[in-house]
N, C-alpha and C positions, 0 to 999 in steps of 0.2 A: 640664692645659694651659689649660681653657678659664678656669679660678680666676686663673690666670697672667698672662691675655689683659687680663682684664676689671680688674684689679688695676693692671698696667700704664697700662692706658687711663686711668684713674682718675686716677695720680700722675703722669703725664709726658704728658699730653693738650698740651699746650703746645709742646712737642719735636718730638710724631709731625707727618709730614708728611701732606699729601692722599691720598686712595685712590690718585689717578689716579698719584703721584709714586712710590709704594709700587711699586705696578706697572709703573713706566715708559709711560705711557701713557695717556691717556681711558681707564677704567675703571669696573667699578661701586664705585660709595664703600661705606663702612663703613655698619653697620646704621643708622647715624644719615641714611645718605644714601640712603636708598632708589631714590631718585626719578631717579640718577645715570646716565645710558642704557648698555647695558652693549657692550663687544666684541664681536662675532661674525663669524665667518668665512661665505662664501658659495659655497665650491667646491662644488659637488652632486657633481661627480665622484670627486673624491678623498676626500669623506667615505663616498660609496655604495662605492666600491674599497675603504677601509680600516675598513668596517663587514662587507664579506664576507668580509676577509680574516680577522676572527675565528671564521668559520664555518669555517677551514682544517681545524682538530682533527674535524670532522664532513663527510671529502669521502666518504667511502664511501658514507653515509647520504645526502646528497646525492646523489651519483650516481645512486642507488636511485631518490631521488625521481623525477629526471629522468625514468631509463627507465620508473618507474610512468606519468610524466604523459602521455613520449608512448605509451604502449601506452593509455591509459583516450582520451589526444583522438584517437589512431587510430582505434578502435571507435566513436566518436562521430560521429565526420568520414563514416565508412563507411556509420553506421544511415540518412541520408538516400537515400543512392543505393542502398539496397536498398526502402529503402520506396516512393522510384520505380518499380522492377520488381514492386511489389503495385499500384501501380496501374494498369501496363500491362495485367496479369494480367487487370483485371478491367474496363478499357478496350477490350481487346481480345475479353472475353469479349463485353462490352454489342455492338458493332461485328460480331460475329462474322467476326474478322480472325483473319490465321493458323492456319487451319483450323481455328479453336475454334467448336465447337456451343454456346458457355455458357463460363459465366464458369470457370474450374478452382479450385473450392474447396479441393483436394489441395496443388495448388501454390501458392494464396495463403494458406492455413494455416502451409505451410512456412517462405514467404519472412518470413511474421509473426513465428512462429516464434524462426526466426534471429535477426530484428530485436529480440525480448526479449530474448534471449540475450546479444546485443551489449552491450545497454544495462544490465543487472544484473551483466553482468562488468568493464563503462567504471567502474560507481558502486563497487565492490569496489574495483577499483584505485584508483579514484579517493580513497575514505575513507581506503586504506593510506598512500595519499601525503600527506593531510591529518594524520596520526597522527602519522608520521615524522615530518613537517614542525615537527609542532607540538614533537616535545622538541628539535628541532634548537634552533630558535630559543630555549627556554626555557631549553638548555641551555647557551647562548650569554648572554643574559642574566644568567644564575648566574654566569658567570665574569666578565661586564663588571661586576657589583654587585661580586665580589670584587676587582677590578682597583682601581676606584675607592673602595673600603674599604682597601687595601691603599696607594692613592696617599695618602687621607688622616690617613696615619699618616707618608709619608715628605714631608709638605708644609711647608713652615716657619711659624714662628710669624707673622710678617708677611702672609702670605697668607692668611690665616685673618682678622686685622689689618683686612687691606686690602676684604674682602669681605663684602656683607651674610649674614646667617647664616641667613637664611631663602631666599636666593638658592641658595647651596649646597645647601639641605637639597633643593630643587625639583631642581636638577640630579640628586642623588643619589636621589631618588625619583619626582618626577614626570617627568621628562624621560626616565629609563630605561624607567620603564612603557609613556609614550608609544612608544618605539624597539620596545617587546618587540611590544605592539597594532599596530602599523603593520607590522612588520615578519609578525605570525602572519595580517594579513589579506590583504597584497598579496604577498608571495613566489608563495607558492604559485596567489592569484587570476594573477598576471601571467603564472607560467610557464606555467599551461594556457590562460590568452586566447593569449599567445604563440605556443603549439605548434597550438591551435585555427586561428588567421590562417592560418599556413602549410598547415594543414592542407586547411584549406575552400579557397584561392588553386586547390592541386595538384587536387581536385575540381572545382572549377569553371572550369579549363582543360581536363579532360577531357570534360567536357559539351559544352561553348561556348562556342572562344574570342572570340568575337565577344562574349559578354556578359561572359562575366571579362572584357575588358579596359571595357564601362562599368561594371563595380563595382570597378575597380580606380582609378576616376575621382575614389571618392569619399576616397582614402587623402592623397591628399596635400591635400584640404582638411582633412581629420579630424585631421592631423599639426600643421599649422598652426594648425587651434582649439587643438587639448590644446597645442602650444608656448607660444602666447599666454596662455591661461587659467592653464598650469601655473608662468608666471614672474611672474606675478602672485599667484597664492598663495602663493609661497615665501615672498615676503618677511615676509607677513598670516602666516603662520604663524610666519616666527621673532617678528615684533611678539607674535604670541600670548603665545609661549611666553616670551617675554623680561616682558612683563606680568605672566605668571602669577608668573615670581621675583619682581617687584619685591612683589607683592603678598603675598607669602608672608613676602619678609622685613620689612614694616609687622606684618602680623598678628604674628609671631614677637616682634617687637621690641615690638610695643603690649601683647600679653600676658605677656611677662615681667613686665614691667614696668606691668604692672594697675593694684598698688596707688598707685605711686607717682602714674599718669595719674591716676588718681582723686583721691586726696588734691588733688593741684591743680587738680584742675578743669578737666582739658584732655580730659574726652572728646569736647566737640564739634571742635575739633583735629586729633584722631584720627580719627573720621568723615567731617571734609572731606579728610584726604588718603585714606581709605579711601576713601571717594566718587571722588576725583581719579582713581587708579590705576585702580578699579571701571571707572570712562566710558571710559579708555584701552584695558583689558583687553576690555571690551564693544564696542566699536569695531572692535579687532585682529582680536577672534572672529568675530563680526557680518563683516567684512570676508573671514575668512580660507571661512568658510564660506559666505557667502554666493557669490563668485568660484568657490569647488570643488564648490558645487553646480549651477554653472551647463556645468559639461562636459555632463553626461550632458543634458538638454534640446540645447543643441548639438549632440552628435556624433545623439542621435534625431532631426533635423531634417535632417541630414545622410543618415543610411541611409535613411529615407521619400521624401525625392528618389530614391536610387539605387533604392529600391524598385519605385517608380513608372517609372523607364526601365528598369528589367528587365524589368516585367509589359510592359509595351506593345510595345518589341522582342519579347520572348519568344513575346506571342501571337500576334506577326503570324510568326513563324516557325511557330509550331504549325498557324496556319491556312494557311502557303502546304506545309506537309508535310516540311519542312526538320529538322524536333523531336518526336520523340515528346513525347505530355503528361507521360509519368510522367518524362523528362528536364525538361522547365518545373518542374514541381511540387520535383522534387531542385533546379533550382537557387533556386529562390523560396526553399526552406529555407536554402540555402545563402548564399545573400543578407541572410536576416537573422541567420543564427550567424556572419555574418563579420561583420555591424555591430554585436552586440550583444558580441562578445571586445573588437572597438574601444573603447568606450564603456566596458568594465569594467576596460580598460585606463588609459584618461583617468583612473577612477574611484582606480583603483589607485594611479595615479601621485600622483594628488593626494594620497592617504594617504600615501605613501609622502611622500612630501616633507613631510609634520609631524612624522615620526619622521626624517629627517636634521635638518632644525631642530633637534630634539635632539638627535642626535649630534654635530652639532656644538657644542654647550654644555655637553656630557659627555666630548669627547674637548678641546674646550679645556681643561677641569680636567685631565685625566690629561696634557694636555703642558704645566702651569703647570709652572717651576723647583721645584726637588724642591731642600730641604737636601742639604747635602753630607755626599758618603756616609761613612759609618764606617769606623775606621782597623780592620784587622785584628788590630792587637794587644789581650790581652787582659789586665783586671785581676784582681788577685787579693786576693779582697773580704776572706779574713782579716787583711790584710796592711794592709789599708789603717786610717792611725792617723789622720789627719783633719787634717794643715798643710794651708794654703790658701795661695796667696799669688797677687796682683795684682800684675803685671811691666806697668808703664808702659799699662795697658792706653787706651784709646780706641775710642768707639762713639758714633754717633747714628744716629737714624731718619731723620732727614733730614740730605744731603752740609751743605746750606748752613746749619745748626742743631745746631753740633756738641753734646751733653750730654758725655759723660765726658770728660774728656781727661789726658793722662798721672797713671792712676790709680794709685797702688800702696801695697799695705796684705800684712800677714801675718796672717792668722790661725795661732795655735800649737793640737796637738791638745789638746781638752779646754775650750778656753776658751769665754766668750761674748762675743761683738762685737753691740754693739748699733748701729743707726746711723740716727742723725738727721736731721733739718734740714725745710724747708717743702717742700710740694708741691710735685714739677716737678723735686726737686733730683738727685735720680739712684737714690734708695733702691731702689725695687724692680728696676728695670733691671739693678743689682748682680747680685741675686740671680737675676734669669732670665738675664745671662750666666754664672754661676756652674753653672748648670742646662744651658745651651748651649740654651735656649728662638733665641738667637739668636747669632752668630757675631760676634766681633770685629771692625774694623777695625784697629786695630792691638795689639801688646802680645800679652801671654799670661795664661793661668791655671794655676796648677799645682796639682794633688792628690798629696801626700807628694813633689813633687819631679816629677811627671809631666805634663806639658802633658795640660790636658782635652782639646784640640780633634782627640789624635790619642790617643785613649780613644773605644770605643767607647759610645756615648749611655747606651744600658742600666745596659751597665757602672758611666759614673758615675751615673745616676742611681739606681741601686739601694742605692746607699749615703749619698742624702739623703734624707730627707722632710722633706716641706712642708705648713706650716699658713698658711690664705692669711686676707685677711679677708672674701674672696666666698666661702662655704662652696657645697660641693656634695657632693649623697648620691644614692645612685640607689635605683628603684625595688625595694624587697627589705626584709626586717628587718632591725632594729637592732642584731642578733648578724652581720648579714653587712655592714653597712656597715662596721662594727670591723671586720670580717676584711678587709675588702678591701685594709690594710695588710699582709696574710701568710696570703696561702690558706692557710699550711701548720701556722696557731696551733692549738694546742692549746686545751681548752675553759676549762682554768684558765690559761694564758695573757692568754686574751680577759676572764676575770674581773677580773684582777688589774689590766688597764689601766685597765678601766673603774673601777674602784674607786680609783686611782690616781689618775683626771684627774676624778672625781666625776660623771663616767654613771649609776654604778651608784644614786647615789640620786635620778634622776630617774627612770630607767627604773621602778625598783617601782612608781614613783606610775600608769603606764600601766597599762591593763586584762590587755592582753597581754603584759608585760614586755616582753624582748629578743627575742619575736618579731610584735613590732608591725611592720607595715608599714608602710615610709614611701613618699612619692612624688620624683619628680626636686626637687621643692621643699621636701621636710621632712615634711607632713604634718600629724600631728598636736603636734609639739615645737616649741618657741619658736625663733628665731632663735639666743640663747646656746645653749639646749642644741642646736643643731645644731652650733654650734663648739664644741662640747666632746666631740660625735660625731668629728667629724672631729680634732681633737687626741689624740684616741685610735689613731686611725687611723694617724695618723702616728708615735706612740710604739711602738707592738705591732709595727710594720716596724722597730725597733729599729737605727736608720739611725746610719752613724758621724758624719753630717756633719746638721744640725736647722737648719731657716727656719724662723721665725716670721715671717710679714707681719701685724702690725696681730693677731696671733691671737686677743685676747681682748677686743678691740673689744666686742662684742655680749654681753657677761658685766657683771653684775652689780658691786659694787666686792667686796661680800662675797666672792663667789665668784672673781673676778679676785685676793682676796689669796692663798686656798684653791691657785688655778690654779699661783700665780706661788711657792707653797713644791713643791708637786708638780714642776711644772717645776726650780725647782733640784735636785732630788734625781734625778729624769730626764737632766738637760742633765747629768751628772757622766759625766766620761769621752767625753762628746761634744762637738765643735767645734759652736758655734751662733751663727747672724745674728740676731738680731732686730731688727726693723723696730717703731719704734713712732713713734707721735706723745703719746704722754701719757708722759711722763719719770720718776713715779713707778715705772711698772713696768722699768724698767732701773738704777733705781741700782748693782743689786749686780754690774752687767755689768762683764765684764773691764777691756774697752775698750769705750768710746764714742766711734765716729764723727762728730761732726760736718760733714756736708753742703751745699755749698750750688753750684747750676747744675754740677753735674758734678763737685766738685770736693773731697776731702776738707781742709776749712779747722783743725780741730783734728782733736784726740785724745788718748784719755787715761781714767784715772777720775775715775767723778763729782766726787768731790770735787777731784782735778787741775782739772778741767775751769771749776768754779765758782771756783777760787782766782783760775785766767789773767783771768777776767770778760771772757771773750770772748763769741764769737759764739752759745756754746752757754750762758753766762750769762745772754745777755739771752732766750734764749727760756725757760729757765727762770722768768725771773723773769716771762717773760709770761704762764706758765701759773700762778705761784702766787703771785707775789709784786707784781706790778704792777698800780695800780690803774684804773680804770676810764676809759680814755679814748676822748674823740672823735675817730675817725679821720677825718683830712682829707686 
């Protein structure tokens, strides 16, 4: 598909409309537009609701957590007001109050005791709930990577089109990571600051209400910092993250395309829009982080006030005999474990809000328009003999920029249709409707008499291959790149094609033969022999129905004559397009098409074609027979 993409773009760039039109709307442009600002939603709510609700399949586990959290901030909440009653112990020992002679060592061992006790079974619980927690989320993440692997198979060719490719890739990995890290640090932080607040509140009304209610003076300032602070980092954070794509898809797009930047000269170009985006993305961050670190200094500036009028209330009750000290002391504790859950709550929240930022850029792709779904009927591959036919069809990319229009051609099974004309003219478009790369506007296609469009995709796709002229190989040997046409070839299968399409006498000259490894780019093989990789590729699938786009482009003439007897002997008994621009190699085609803005203007054989001295005569003669003039 992506051979497909980029093929397309190439011959019909003229046609395609704006990003923004593709999508219906401001969007981000194609990788050429980087810098395009992109969509993004801002519901905090409804993205935080339909991020948990992925966590539905783990409520059990969840539940667990819960009950671990509050059993670990019970025990927590409890260890201060026991460690009051040690200090009494020994208040009262000093004092010799309550008919103590001395301090009771018995009894202040005990109440210690306890107090470690409490606290090695809160951290137990506590670890268990961070455990659990952590494959909830993880496990949750495995399934939104597979959702979104799963969308990008059922997404259409257009959207793919319409979007930078390094933007995507950041959704599909950086933005989920973010979601996974935000989500493993502040769940589980918020549900025990959470359960903590409530916790210390219920303690520190049993103390004293008079001082719960001035530390409870200091929540609705604390609510109003983190509100403030936190709707201001939202947005620095989606800028963040929205930077980060843009910048990913320059780099993506500058190193594809390395050699080419180089050759002309354009890497300082490259560097000022690197730079550009750079200052943006540094600003965003600079911005998002500077604001989310300003909570926690805030809300500390907040409890040290409340601090402060608890000590001085407290001691004047302690001194008019209203409070025991080891009740001050319990709620002094209690005073700052309720401002410090506050504060790690702020802390939380802000994390939390750079992982929706990306959910929301991860759940916008998973609700982009999805091609339409597949018909339930199904083909039957022996059966199928390879007529084609184009019924009146019509398509463009853009409403107001028609390309095809009432097209209609037959291919007969077995033949070759070659087809012509200049750039922009409709040639590959054909053939990615033929593929159902994209859907009609009007008219139909039939395979042996069957409308593709209610043929399931597989289906027909499994009974063409395609040679494009943007080759692509993935990362693996050169005996699996051949295979990747038919997991299921045999080993002299695999021999035979490559020997057939002339693999086999490049390959020996490698060190490693046929299990040299190649990279996403080829590797160590030239560009021809990468297209003669892949025209293998597409032979050993031993397809009823054969594209050639431009396939032998990147060969040699020699090896192009070599190519072009292989292929007749191959294309026998299979229906075949090919796309060319150099006319020598289709003379011996059935039919040739001639093309021009959408429109098939002739037809015929070559030599038909050169008698009428038409449209497809004169480009003939522009490629062999016309001499050298100045265009004005």
């Amino acid at each position: 598909m992506k051979d497909s993409t980029e093929s397309a773009q190439a011959q019909e760039d003229l046609h395609r409309p704006p990003a923004s039109e593709i999508r219906g709307g401001p969007g981000t442009g194609r990788m050429t537009n980087v810098g395009v600002p992109m969509e993004r939603s801002k519901d905090f709510g409804t993205t935080s609701r339909r991020l948990m609700r992925r966590m539905s399949q783990e409520n059990a586990l969840v539940v667990l957590v819960l009950l671990l959290a509050l059993c670990s901030v019970t025990l927590v909440v409890i260890g201060p007001r026991i460690l009051g009653h040690a200090t009494d112990v020994v208040f009262d020992g000093l004092l010799r109050r309550n008919g103590q002679e001395g301090i009771s060592f018995g009894k202040l061992h005990g109440i210690l005791w306890l107090a470690l006790l409490l606290y090695v079974i809160s951290f137990a619980l506590a670890y268990a709930q961070s455990y659990i927690m952590s494959g909830v989320v993880q496990r949750t993440m495995y399934q939104l990577r597979q959702d979104v692997e799963a969308k990008l198979h059922r997404l259409p060719l257009s959207y793919v089109d319409a979007n930078s490719r390094g933007d995507l890739l950041s959704r599909v990995t950086n933005d989920i990571d973010n979601i996974a890290q935000s989500m493993q640090q502040s769940l589980s932080g918020l549900l025990t600051s959470l359960l903590t607040i409530v916790g210390v509140i219920v303690m520190m009304f049993i103390i004293s209400p008079v001082l719960a209610l001035i530390a409870m003076l200091m929540v609705p300032s604390s609510l109003i910092t983190m509100k403030q602070i936190a709707a201001r980092s939202k947005t620095r954070f989606i800028a963040q993250w929205t930077q980060t794509g843009k910048l990913n898809g320059l780099v993506e797009e500058a190193f594809t395309g390395h050699a080419i930047v180089k050759a002309f000269g354009r890497q300082q170009e490259v560097e000022n829009r690197f730079a550009i985006i750079n200052d943006e993305l540094h600003d965003a961050s600079f911005g998002a982080q500077f604001v989310s670190g300003a909570i926690q200094p805030a809300m500390m500036f907040i409890g040290n006030l409340n601090y402060v009028a608890i000590a001085v209330v407290g001691g004047v009750r302690v001194a008019s005999g209203t409070m025991g000290l080891g009740d001050i002391q319990a709620f002094i504790q209690y005073s700052r474990l309720f401002t410090a859950p506050l504060t790690q709550t702020a802390s939380m929240m802000n994390v939390l809000q750079s992982g929706i930022a990306s959910a929301e850029r991860v759940f916008e792709l998973l609700d982009a328009q999805e091609q339409s779904p597949d018909a339930d009927s199904r083909v039957d591959e022996t059966s199928v003999k390879g007529r084609v036919e184009f019924i009146d069809v019509g398509f463009s990319y853009n409403k107001e920029m028609p390309l095809i229009q009432s097209l209609c051609l037959i291919a007969e099974p077995g033949t070759t249709v070659a087809i012509v004309g200049p750039t922009g003219a409709g040639k590959t478009t054909l053939v990615n409707l033929l593929m159902r790369f994209y859907e009609l506007d009007k008219g139909s296609i039939t395979l042996d008499g069957h409308d593709i469009s209610k043929m399931p995709r597989n289906d027909l796709r499994s009974n063409i291959g395609m040679v494009l002229q943007d080759t692509w190989l993935f990362g693996g040997t050169i005996r699996e790149n051949i295979a990747y046409g038919n997991p299921f070839a045999t080993e002299a299968e695999i021999m035979d094609v490559a020997r057939a399409t002339f693999v086999d006498r490049f390959v020996h000259s490698l060190p490693e033969g046929y299990e040299t490894i190649l990279n996403d780019e080829g590797g160590s093989v030239s560009a021809g022999e990468k297209q003669l990789l892949t025209i293998a590729r597409a032979f050993l699938a031993n397809p009823t129905i054969l594209i050639l786009d431009e396939a032998t482009s990147s060969v040699d003439t020699r090896t192009e004559v070599l190519i072009q007897r292989a292929m007749t002997a191959l294309r026998s008994q299979r229906t075949s397009f090919v796309i060319a621009h150099r006319l020598s190699t289709i003379r011996d085609a059935d039919v040739i098409l001639m093309m021009e803005k959408g429109r098939i203007v002739e037809q015929g054989s070559h030599e038909e074609l050169l008698a009428a001295h038409g449209a497809y005569y004169g480009l003939h003669q522009s490629q062999f027979a016309a001499p050298a003039q100045e265009i004005i």
